[in-house]
C-alpha positions in Angstrom: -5.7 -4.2 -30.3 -3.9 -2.5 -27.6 -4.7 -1.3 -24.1 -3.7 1.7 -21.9 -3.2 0.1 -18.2 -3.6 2.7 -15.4 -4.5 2.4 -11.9 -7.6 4.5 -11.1 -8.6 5.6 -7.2 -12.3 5.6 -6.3 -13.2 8.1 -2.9 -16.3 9.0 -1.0 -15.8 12.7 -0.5 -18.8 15.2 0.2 -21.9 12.9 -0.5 -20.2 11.9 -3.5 -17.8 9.6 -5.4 -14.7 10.9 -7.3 -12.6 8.2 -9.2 -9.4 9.5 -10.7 -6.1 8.2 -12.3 -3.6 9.7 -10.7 -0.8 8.8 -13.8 -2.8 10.5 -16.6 -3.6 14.4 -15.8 -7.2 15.9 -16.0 -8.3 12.3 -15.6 -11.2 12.4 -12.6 -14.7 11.9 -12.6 -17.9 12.0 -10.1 -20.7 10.0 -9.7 -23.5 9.1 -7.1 -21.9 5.7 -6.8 -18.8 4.3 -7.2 -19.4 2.4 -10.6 -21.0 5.7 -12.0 -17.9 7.4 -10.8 -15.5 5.1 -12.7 -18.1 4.5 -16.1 -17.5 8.5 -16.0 -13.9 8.4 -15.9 -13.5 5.6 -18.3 -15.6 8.4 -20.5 -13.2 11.0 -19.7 -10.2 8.8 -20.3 -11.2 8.1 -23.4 -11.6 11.7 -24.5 -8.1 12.5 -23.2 -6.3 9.5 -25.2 -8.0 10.5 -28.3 -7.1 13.7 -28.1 -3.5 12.7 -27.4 -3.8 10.1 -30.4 -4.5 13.5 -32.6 -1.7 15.5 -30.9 0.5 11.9 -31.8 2.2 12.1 -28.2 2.9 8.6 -26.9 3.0 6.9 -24.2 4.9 4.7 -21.6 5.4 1.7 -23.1 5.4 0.0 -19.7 1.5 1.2 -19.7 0.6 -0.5 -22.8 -0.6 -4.2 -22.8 -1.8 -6.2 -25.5 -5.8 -7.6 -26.0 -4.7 -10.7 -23.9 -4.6 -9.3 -20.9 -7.1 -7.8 -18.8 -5.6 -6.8 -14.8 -7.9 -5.1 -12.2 -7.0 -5.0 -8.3 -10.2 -4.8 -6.0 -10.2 -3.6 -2.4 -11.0 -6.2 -0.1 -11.8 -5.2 3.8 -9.2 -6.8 6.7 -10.4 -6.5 10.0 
């Protein structure tokens, strides 16, 4: 099995969370916390591949890794 890797952003904005991936367009979602927010988008970018899959357009393959691999990057606070 393959994976699509993006970077997603998560931001408080209005009383509410918005995490978006800034590489895939369309891709955003909302929620009243941040793991709502990117449980949403994962939803969302789910939609948009398989409607890509349909449309058979490809993509990057530097954004493609294989079932091996899992990579995440998590914010950590610096005073």
């Amino acid at each position: 099995m393959k994976f699509l890797e993006v970077s997603i952003i998560v931001e408080f904005e209005e009383d509410i969370y918005i995490a978006r991936c800034p590489v895939i367009q369309g891709a955003f979602a909302e929620g009243e916390t941040p793991e709502d927010a990117v449980k949403e988008l994962v939803d969302v970018l789910k939609m948009i591949l398989e409607y890509r899959k349909e449309r058979k357009e490809e993509f990057p393959e530097d954004m493609i890794i294989d079932a091996n691999k899992i990579i995440t990057s998590l914010p950590i606070g610096m005073k």
